[in-house]
N, C-alpha and C positions, 0 to 999 in steps of 0.2 A: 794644548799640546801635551802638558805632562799628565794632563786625564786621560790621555787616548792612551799615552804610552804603558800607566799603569793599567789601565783596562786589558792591551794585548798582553799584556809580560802573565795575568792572572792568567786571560783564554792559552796559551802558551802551557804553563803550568796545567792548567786541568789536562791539557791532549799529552804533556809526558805522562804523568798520573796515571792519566788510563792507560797509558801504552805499558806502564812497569807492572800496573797491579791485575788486568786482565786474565790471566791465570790463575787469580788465588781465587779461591772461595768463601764465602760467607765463615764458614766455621777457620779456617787457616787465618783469615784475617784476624778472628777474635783470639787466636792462640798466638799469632801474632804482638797483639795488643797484652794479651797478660807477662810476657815476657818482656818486653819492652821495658813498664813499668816496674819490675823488677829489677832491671837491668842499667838504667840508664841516671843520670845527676839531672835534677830537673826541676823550677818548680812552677807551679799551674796556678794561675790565680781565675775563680768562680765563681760565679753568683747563681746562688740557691733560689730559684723563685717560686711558690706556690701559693694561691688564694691572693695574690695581690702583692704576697712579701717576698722582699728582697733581701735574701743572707749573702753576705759577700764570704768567700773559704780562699784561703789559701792553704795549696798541698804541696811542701817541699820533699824529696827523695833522695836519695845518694848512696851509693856503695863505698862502706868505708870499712879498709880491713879485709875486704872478702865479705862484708855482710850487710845484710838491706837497713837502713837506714832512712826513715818517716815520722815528716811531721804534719799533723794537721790544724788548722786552727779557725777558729771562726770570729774573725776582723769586727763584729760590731757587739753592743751589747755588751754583757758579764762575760770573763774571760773564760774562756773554753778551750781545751789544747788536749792532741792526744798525741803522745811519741809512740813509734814501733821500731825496735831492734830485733832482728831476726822475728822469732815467733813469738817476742815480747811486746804486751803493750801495755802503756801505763797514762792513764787515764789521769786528768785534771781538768775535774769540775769543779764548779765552785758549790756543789751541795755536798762534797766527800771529800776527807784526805785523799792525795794521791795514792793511789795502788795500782802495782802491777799485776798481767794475767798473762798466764802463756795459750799462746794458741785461741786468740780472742780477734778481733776486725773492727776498722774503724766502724763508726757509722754512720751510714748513707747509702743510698745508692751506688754512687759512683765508687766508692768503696767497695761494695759489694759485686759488681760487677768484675772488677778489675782482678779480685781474689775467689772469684766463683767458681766451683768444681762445674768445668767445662761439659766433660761427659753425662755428669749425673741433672745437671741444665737441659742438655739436648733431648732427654728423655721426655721433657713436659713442653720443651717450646722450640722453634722451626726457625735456625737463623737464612736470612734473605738478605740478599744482595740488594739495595734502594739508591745505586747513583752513587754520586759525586756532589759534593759540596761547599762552600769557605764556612772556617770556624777561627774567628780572634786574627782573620788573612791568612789563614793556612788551608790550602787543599785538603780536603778529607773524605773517605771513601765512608758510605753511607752502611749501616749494617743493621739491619731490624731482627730484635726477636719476640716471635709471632707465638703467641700461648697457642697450644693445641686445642686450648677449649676456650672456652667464653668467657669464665668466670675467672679471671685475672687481669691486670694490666700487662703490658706489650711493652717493651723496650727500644726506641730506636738509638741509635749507637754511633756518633763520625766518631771517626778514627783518621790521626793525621797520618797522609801519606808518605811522610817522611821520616820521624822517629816512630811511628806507632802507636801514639798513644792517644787515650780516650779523653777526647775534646771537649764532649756535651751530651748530654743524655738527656731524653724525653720519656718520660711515663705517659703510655695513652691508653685511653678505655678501647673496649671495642669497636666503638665506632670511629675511635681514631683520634681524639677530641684529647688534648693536651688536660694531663693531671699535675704533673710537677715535673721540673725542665732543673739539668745542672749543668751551667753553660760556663766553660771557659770563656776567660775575658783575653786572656797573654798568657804563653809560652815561652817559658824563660830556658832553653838545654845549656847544660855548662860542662866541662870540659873536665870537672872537680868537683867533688862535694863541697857546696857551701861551709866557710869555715865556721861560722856559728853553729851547723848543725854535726860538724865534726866532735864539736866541743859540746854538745846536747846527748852525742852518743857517747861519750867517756864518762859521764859525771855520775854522781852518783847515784840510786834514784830504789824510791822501795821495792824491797826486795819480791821475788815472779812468783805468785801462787796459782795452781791448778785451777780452773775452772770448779772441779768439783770441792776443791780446799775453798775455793773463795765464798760459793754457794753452800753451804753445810748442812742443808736440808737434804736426808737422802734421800737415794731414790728409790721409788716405791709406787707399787699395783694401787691407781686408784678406784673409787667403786663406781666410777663411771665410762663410759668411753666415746667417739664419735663415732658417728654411723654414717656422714659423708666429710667428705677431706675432697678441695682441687687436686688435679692431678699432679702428681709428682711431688707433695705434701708427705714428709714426714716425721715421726715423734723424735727429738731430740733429747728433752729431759723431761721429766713429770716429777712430782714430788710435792710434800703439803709442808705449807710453811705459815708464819705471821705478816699479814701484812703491816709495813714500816706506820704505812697513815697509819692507818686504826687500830693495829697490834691485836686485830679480828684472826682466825684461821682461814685460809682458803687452800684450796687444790689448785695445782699450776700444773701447766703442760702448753711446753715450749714447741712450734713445729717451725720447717724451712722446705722450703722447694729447691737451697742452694741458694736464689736469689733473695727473697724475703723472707723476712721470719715472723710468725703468728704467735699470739701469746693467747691463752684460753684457761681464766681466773672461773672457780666455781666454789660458791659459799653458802651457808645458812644465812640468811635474815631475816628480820621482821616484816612481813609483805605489809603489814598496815603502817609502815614506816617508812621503807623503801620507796625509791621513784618505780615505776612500774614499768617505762620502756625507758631507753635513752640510745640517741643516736645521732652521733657527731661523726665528722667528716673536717679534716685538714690537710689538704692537698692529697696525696697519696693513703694516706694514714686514715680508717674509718674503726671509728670503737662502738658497737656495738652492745649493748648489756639492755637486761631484762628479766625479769621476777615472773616465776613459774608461780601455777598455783598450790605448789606446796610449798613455797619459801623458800624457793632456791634460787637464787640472781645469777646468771651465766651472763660470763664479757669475755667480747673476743675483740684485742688488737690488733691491728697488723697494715701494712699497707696491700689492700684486697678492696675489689670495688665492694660499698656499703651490702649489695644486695648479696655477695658471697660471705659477708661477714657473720649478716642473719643467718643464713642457712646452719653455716660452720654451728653457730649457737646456737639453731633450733635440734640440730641431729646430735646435743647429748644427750644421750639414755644411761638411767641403771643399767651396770652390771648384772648379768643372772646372777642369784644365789650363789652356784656351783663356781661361776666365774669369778666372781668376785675370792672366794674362799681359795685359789689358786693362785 
């Protein structure tokens, strides 16, 4: 009897659902949803799964003061934590002192998603309306976004019907086939910012450098370029630095579509030394590298399906002459 009656009280809930959300749109919902998260005291507990593994996250929020308040953390393992206060975020790994960045973003998906420049997103991918669905017993309205072209992963999106916020995420390839999933487990909305993370945002904590302060390599023309990029890919930073492992030189150059970001390392090395291909894949994430026959090793990171990762790395060219001297 109290299976039937929780069975109807759900079918109940999906027919208001639809009846309230009906009118909005795939793209009003996602605008929807980043406000929300901004807006609301709340925290979300997840589990990360890809290739078999399971990270468990918790992400607490709260407006204290007038101002956004986040925390994130990841429950298993060596401690991992990341605070954000306004446009401050201040990283604790366990391979670094803590330091703060302004104007920096957790990391993840689901992160990304939730802080993604909505309009300059819709330029490269097709958000779609896919249903209704439960996430952690909560009604949630389904929202897919559809890459314009092939060569990306796809996002599908619940979003709860009732605060707005982003429930669980799927990464899938083209043909639809699950790449890495971040799935609310419980939704915790409160009424107050949690007092612990009241007392997380008062305290004291290293002082907020620039992006470009933090990184100190300028920026700077390098002598190469790419000659294809997915759509809606663009340069962020570039600049030549030492790498920490090997304190070797290499050229960087950072790109983002808004949602992911690609990293694309290029170095001198020893070809009679060096691995000749290499090509790894973890869940989302494929790395790609390989030794040209003049000695030059191109890697491209990023989470892109493997065969976009190749191309990214096969289309560096030399700079012309002329170009390059500009």
């Amino acid at each position: 009897m109290r299976q039937s009656s929780l069975i109807l009280l759900a079918s109940l809930l999906l027919i208001c659902a639809k009846a309230s959300a009906d009118d909005l749109s795939a793209e009003a919902l996602l605008q929807q949803m980043q406000s929300a998260v901004s807006q609301q005291n709340f925290e979300l507990s997840m589990v990360k799964a890809r290739q078999g593994r399971l990270e468990p996250i918790r992400f607490s929020h709260g407006v204290i003061d007038g101002k956004e308040v986040a925390h994130l953390s990841y429950l298993d393992g060596k401690a991992v934590e990341y605070l954000q206060r306004q446009n401050e975020y201040t990283f604790f790994e366990n391979t670094h002192e803590p330091y703060t960045l302004k104007g920096a973003r957790f990391p993840g998906v689901w992160s990304s998603l939730v802080k993604m420049p909505l309009p300059r997103v819709l330029e490269s991918y097709d958000p779609v309306l896919a249903g209704r669905s439960r996430v952690a017993g909560l009604v949630a309205q389904v929202v897919r976004l559809v890459p314009k072209e092939a060569d990306k992963y796809g996002f599908v999106l619940w979003v709860d019907e009732q605060s707005h916020l982003l429930l669980r995420v799927d990464m899938v390839d083209k043909e639809g086939n699950l790449v890495e999933q971040v799935l609310g487990v419980d939704l915790d909305r409160q009424p107050a910012p949690a007092p612990w993370l009241v007392t997380l945002a008062r305290s004291k904590l290293p002082d907020a450098l620039a992006l470009e302060d933090a990184y100190p390599a300028r920026q700077q023309t390098l002598n190469w370029h790419l000659t294809w990029l997915p759509g809606g890919f663009k340069v962020l930073s570039q600049d030549r630095h030492q790498l920490v492992s090997t304190s070797l030189p290499v050229d960087y150059m950072m790109l983002s579509d808004g949602v992911v970001d690609l990293s694309v390392y290029v170095s001198r090395v020893d070809p009679k030394q060096a691995v000749r291909q290499q090509l790894i894949r973890q869940g989302a994430t494929s790395l790609v590298s390989f030794v040209n026959e003049v000695g030059v090793e191109i890697t491209v990171v990023g989470e892109v399906p493997t065969e976009t990762a190749k191309r990214i790395a096969e289309s560096v060219q030399p700079l012309a002459r002329n170009e390059a001297v500009q």
